[in-house]
NUDRENDO-881469 format. One line per field, with one value per residue (C-alpha): x, y, z; residue number from 1; residue in three letters. Coordinates in nm, 3 decimals, always signed. Example, Ala and Ser with C-alpha at 12.3 -4.5 7.8 and 13.67 -1.06 7.14 Angstrom:
BEGIN
xx = [+1.230 +1.367]
yy = [-0.450 -0.106]
zz = [+0.780 +0.714]
resi = [1 2]
resn = [ala ser]
! end
This chain:
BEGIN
xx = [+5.247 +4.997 +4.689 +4.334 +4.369 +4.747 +4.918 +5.235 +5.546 +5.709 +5.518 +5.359 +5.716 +5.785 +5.767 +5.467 +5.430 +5.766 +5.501 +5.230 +5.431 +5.380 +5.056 +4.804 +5.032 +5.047 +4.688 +4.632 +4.835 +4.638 +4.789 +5.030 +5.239 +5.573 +5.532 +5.909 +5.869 +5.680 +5.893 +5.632 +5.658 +5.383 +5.345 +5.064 +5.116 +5.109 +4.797 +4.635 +4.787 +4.590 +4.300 +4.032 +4.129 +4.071 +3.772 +3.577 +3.435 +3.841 +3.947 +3.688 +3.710 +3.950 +3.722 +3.742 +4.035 +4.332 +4.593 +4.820 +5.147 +4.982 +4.878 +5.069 +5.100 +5.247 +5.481 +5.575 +5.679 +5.883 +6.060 +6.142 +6.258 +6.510 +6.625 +6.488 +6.264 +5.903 +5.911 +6.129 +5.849 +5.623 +5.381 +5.338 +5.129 +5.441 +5.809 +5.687 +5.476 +5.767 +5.999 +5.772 +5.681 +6.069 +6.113 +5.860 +5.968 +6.369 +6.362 +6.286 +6.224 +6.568 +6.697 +6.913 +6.887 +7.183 +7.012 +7.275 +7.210 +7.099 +6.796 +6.375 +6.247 +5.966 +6.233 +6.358 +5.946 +5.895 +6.173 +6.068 +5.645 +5.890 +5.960 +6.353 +6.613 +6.742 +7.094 +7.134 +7.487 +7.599 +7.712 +7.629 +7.770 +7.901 +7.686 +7.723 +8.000 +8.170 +8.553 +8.797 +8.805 +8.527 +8.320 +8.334 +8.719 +8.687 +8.647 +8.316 +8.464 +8.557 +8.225 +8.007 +8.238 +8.189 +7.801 +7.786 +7.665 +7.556 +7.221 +7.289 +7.098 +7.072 +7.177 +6.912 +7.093 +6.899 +7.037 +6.995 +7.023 +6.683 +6.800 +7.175 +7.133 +7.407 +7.441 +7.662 +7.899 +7.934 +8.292 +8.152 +7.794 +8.067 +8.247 +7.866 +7.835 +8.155 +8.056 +7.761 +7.833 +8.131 +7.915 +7.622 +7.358 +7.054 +7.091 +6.753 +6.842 +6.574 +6.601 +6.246 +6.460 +6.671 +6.559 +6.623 +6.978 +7.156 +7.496 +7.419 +7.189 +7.257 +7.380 +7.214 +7.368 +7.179 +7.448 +7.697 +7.493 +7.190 +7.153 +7.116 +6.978 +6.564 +6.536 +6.217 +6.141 +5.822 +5.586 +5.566 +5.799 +5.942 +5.606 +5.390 +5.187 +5.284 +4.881 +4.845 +5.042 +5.188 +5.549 +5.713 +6.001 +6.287 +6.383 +6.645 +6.792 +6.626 +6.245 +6.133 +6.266 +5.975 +5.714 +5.780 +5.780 +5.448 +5.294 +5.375 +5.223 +4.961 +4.821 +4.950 +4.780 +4.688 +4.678 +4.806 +4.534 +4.417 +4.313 +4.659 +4.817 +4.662 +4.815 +5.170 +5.176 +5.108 +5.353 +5.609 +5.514 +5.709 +5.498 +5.574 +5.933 +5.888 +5.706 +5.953 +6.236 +6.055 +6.012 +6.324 +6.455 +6.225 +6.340 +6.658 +6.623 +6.501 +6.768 +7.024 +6.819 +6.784 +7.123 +7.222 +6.986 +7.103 +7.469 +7.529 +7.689 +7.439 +7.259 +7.376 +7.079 +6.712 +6.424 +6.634 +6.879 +6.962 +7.091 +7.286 +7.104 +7.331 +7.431 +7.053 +6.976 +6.917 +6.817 +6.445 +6.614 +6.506 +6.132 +6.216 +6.397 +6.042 +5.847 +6.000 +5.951 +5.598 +5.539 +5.651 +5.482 +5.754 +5.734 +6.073 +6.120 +6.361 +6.692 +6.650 +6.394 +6.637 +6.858 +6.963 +7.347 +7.146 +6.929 +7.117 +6.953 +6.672 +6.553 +6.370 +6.208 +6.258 +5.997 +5.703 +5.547 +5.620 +5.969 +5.815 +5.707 +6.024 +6.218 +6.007 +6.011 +6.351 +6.434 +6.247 +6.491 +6.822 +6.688 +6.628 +7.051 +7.196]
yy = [+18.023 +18.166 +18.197 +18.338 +18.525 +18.459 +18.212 +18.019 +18.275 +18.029 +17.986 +18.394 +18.448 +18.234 +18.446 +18.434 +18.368 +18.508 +18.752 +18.851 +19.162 +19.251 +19.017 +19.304 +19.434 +19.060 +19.064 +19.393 +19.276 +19.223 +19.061 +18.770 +18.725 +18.540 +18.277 +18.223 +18.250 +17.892 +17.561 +17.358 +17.189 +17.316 +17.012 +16.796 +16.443 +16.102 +15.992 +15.730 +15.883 +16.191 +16.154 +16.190 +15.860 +15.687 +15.553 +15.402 +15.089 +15.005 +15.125 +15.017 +15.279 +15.526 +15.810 +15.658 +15.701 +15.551 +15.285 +15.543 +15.338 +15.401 +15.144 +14.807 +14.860 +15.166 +15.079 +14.743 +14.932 +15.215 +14.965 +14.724 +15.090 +15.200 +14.837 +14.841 +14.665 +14.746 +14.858 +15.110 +15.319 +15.552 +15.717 +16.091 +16.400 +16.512 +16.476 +16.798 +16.543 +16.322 +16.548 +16.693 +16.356 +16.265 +16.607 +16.577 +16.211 +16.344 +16.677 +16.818 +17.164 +17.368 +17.055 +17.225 +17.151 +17.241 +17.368 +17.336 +17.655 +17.816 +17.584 +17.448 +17.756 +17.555 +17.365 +17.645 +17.655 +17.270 +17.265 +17.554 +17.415 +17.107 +17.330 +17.303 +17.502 +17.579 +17.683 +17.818 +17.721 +17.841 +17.547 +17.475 +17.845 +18.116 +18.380 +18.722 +18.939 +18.607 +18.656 +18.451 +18.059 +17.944 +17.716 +17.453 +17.437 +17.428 +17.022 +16.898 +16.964 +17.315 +17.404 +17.244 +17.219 +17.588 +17.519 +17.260 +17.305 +17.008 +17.077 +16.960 +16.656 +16.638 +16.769 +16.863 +16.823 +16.872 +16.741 +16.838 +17.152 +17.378 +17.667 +17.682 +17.375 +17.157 +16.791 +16.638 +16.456 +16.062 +16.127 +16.468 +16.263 +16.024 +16.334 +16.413 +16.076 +16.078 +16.392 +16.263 +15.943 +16.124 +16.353 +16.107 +16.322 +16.209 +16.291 +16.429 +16.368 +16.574 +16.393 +16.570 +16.636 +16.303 +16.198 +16.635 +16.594 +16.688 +16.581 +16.184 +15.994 +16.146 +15.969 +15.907 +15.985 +15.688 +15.474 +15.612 +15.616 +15.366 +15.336 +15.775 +15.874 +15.950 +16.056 +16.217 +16.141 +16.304 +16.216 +16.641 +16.740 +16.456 +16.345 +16.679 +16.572 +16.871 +16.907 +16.527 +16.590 +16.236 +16.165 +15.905 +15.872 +15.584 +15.553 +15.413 +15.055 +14.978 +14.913 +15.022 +15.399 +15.435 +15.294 +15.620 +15.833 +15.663 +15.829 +16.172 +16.088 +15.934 +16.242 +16.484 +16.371 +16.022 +15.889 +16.024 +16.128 +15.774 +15.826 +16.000 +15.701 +15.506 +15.730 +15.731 +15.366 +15.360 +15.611 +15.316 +15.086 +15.094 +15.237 +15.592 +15.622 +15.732 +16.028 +16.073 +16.100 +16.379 +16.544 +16.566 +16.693 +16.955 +17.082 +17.027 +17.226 +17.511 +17.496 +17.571 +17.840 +18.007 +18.010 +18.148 +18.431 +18.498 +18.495 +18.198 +17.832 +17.574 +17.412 +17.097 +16.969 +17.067 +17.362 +17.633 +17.920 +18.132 +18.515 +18.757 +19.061 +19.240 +19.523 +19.650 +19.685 +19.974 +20.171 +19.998 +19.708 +19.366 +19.466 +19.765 +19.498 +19.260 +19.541 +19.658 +19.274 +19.272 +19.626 +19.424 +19.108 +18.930 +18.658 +18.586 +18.457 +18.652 +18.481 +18.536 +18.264 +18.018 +18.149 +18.516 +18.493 +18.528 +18.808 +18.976 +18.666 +18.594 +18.259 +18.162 +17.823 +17.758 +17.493 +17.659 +17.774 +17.689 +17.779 +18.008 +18.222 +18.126 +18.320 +18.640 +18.648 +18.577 +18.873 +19.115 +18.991 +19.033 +19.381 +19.470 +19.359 +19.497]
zz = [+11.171 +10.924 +11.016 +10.807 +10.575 +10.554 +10.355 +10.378 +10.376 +10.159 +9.932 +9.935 +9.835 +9.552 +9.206 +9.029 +8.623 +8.422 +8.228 +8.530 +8.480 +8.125 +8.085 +8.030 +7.737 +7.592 +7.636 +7.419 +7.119 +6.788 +6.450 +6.457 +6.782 +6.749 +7.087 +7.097 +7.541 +7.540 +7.559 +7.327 +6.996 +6.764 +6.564 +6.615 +6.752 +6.548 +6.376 +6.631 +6.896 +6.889 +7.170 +6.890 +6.793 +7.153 +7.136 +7.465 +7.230 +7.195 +7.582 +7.814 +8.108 +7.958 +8.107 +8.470 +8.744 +8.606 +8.833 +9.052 +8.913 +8.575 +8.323 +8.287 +7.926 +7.950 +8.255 +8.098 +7.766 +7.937 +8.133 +7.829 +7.668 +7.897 +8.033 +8.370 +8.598 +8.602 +8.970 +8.902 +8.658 +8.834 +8.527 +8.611 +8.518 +8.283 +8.406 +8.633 +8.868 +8.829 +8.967 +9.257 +9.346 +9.402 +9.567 +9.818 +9.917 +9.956 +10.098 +10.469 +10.543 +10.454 +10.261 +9.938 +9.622 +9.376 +9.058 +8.817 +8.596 +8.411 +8.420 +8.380 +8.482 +8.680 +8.921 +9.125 +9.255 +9.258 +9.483 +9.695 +9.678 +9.858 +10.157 +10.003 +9.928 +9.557 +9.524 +9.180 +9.079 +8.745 +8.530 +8.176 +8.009 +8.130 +8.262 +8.063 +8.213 +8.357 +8.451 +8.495 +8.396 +8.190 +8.354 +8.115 +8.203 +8.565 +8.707 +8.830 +9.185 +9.145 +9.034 +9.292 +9.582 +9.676 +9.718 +9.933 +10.344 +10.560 +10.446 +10.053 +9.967 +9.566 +9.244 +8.975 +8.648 +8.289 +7.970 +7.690 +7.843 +7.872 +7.821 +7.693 +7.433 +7.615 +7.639 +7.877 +7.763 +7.926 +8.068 +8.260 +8.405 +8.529 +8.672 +8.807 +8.938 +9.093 +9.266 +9.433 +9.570 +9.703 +9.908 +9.940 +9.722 +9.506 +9.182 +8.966 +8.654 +8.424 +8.069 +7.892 +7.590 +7.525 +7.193 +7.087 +7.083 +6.757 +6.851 +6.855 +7.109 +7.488 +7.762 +8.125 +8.464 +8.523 +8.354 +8.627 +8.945 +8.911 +9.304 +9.355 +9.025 +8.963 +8.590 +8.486 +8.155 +7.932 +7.645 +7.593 +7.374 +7.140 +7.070 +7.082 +7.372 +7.612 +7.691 +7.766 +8.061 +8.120 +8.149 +8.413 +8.642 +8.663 +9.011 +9.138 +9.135 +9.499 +9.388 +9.828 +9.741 +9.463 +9.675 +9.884 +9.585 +9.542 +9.837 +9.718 +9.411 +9.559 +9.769 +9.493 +9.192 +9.267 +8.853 +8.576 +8.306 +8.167 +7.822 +7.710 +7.875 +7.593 +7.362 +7.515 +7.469 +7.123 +7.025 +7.194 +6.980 +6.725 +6.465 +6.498 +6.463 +6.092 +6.274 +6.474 +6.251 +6.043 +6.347 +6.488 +6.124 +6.114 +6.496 +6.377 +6.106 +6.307 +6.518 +6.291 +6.107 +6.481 +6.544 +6.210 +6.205 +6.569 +6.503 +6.769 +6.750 +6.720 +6.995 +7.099 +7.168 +7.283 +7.187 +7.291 +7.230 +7.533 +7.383 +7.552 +7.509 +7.745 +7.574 +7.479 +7.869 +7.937 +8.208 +8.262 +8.273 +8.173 +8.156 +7.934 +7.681 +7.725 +7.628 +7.325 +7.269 +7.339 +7.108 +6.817 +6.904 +7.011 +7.308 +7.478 +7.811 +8.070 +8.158 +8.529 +8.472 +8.437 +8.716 +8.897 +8.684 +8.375 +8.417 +8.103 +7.849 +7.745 +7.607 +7.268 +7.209 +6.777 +6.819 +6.920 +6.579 +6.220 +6.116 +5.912 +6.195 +6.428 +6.151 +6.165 +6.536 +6.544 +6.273 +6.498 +6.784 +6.591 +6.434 +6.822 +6.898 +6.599]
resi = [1 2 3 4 5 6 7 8 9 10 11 12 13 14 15 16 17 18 19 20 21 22 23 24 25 26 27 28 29 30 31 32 33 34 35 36 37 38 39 40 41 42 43 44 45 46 47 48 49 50 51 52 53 54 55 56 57 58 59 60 61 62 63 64 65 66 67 68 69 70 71 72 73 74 75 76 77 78 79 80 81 82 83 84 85 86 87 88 89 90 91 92 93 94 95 96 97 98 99 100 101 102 103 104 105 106 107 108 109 110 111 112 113 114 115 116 117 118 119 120 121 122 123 124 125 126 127 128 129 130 131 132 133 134 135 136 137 138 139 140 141 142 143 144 145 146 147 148 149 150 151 152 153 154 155 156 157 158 159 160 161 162 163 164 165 166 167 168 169 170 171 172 173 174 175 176 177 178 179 180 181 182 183 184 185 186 187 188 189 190 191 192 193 194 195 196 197 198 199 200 201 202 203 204 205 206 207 208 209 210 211 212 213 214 215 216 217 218 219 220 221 222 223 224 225 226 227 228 229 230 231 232 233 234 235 236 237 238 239 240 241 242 243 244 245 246 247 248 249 250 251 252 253 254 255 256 257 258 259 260 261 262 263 264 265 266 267 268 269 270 271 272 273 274 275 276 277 278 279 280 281 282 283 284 285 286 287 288 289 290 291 292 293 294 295 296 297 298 299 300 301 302 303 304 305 306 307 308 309 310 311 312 313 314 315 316 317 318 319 320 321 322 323 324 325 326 327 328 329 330 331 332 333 334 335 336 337 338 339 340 341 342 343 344 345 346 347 348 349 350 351 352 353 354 355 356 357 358 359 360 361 362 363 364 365 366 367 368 369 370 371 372 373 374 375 376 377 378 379 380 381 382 383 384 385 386]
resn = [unk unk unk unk unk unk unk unk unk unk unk unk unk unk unk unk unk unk unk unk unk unk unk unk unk unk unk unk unk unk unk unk unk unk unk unk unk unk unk unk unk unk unk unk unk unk unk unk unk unk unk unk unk unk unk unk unk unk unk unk unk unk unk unk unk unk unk unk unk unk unk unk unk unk unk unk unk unk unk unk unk unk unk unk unk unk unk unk unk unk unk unk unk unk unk unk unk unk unk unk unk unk unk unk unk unk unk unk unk unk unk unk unk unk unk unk unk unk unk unk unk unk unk unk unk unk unk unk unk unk unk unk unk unk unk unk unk unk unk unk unk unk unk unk unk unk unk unk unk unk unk unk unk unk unk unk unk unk unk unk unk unk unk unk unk unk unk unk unk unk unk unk unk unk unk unk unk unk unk unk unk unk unk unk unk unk unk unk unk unk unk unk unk unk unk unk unk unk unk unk unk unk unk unk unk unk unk unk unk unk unk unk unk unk unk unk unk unk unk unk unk unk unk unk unk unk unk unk unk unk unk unk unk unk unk unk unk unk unk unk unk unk unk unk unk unk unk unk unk unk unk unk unk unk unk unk unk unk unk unk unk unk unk unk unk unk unk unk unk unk unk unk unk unk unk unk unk unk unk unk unk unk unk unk unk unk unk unk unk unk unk unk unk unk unk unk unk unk unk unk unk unk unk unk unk unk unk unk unk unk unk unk unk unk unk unk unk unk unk unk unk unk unk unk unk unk unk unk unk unk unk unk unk unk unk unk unk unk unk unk unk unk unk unk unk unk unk unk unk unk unk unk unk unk unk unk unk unk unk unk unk unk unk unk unk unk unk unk unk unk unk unk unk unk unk unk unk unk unk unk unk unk unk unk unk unk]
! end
């Protein structure tokens, strides 16, 4: 039982930032820096959706505390989006509040959470800041130096079976995959779905990237298991407003299990910020799908450049290529590999970020800059593997 000055042993050992190791030689670096290690999109958002256009003479209040649910408007228009009822919407601080807000109402202390990987680098800590348990399970690809049957050919069963104790109580599931690219197909999530009402687990369905997928609009466990399934949904990265920090989750078909949720929220955050709530419900209007559609042809643009000049199959879906950098470890390791990075101003993030199998990768986000400087940091990376 910590007392002063300790903390919580919990949370003392959860890992701290991917780069607190190497952040003083980040911090020393002069000239262009290719930010490949962030998951953001570098173009601005809509015009009229930017905050400079909010104006308090057109949004009475915008500057004051904001409705904990969030604001009609917005929760009306998510709900008409996605076909549900309106007491199924909680609006969040980003699909990260979203998720720790369902976390917090599901889990006790040494509840597990499987953590299909390689995965959000954030979750494995939103779990544990939950007092859970995440159980890294590899999933999407196979890790570097797998043997035996791919994973992709094993069943559903015989991939998550093995993991489960009496203490399993959900399956965190991301797709479009961040980092590995992959999108689920509907006859798998039914696999999923089968899975968990089988074994009577919630299902956190993490959908930030649904309208990045290049392989045709993705499907929703949701479809499959309306009555287990919380999807956390975002504003961030579709619509370039990672820094507005709103996003929203879709509980459940029983409306009393998001009134818990609530009181997570509640005491966490209490209200999503209210001015970018404005914001999020204009860019559901309607009138910035032309945006939209030049947007998502310029990320998928990158995407296939990124793969090319990498030498990989193209992503399925999502911001992300995850490389096998495998054989250019050498003996410093991982952080010897990030610093020759760093010396030539290049920002990747580690693969044991996204889960312990996939220490040997590293992950690069083709969205975060202008292609322009996506395909010089990328060139440094593949002159660094050759």
């Amino acid at each position: 039982m910590p007392r002063h000055p300790d903390i919580s042993p919990v949370i003392a050992a959860m890992p701290r930032g991917v780069f607190s190791s190497v952040a003083h030689r980040i911090a020393g670096l002069r000239g262009e820096v290719y930010p490949l290690h962030i998951g953001d999109t570098w173009l601005e958002p809509p015009e009229g959706c930017r905050l400079e256009d909010l104006r308090t003479e057109q949004h009475p209040g915008i500057h004051r505390y904001g409705r904990p649910r969030g604001r009609p408007e917005l929760i009306a228009a998510i709900a008409a989006r996605h076909g549900v009822s309106e007491d199924r919407v909680l609006v969040s601080t980003g699909a990260t509040g979203a998720l720790g807000a369902a976390l917090g109402a599901l889990l006790d202390p040494g509840d597990e959470v499987l953590v299909l990987a390689p995965f959000w680098p954030l979750i494995r800590g939103i779990v544990t800041s939950q007092r859970g348990v995440p159980v890294e399970v590899p999933y999407y690809v196979d890790p570097p130096g797998h043997r035996g049957t791919p994973l992709g050919e094993r069943s559903v069963e015989e991939r998550l079976a093995p993991w489960l104790t009496t203490r399993t109580v959900a399956i965190y599931l991301n797709s479009p995959n961040n980092p590995s690219g992959v999108v689920l197909p509907a006859a798998e999530l039914a696999e999923l779905a089968a899975f968990a009402r089988r074994h009577g687990l919630w299902l956190l369905s993490d959908e930030v990237y649904e309208q990045l997928s290049w392989t045709g609009p993705p499907r929703s466990i949701r479809e499959f298991a309306p009555e287990r399934t919380f999807s956390a949904c975002s504003f961030s990265k579709a619509w370039a407003m990672a820094g507005n920090r709103v996003g929203y989750l879709l509980g459940p078909e029983v409306p009393e299990i998001v009134e818990e949720v609530r009181k997570v929220a509640m005491h966490g955050w209490y209200a999503a910020p209210n001015g970018p709530q404005v914001a999020a419900v204009r860019v559901l209007s309607g009138d910035c799908d032309g945006w939209l559609q030049a947007a998502r042809a310029h990320y998928r643009e990158a995407a296939l450049r990124a793969a090319e000049l990498l030498g990989m199959p193209a992503p399925d879906g999502g911001t992300f290529l995850l490389v096998d950098v495998s054989h250019r470890i050498d003996e410093r390791g991982m952080q010897g590999f990030l610093e020759d990075c760093i010396d030539r101003r290049l920002l990747v993030a580690p693969g044991a970020s996204c889960g312990q199998a996939y220490a040997d990768t590293v992950r690069v986000c083709f969205t975060s800059a202008p292609l322009s400087v996506v395909e010089e940091g990328l060139g440094v990376l593949a002159e660094l593997l050759r």
